[in-house]
C-alpha positions, 0 to 999 in steps of 0.5 A: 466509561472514559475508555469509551469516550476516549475511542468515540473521540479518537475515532467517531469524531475525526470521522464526522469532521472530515465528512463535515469539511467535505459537505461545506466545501462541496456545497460552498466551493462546488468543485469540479469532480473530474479534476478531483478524480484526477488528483486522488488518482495520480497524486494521493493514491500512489502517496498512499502506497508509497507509505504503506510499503515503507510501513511494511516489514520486510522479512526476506532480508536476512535470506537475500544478504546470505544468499539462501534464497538464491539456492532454488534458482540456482537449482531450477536453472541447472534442472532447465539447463538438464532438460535443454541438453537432452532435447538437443 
């Protein structure tokens, strides 16, 4: 039962407070909805990413420092370089 009450806290409520915050400031403060929009948009949405991306990990590392990955480039720029001398 305590697990329980541990997951409603840490899940259900912080939920409901920010609903909560919402309805008050949209029926105290009636804020203006397009300026809102803009802010999410240009402010909040890229800040989200920004940190999504540094969460993430980055696997493909180890390849780029030894130089692994650069080999199927190198093999498709001498194939096209193959095909381009016979057209000639």
């Amino acid at each position: 039962m305590s697990e329980l009450l541990q997951i409603f806290i840490d899940v259900i409520v912080p939920i409901f407070l920010i609903v909560g915050a919402a309805f008050w400031v949209g029926r105290r403060l009636n804020p203006d909805i397009r300026s809102l929009s803009t802010v999410l948009i240009y402010l909040f949405i890229p800040a989200l990413s920004f940190r999504t991306m540094i969460r993430l990990p980055i696997d493909g590392v180890q390849d780029v420092v030894t130089g692994s990955s650069a080999a199927p480039l190198r093999r498709s720029r001498c194939w096209w370089r193959s095909c381009g001398s016979s057209r000639q």
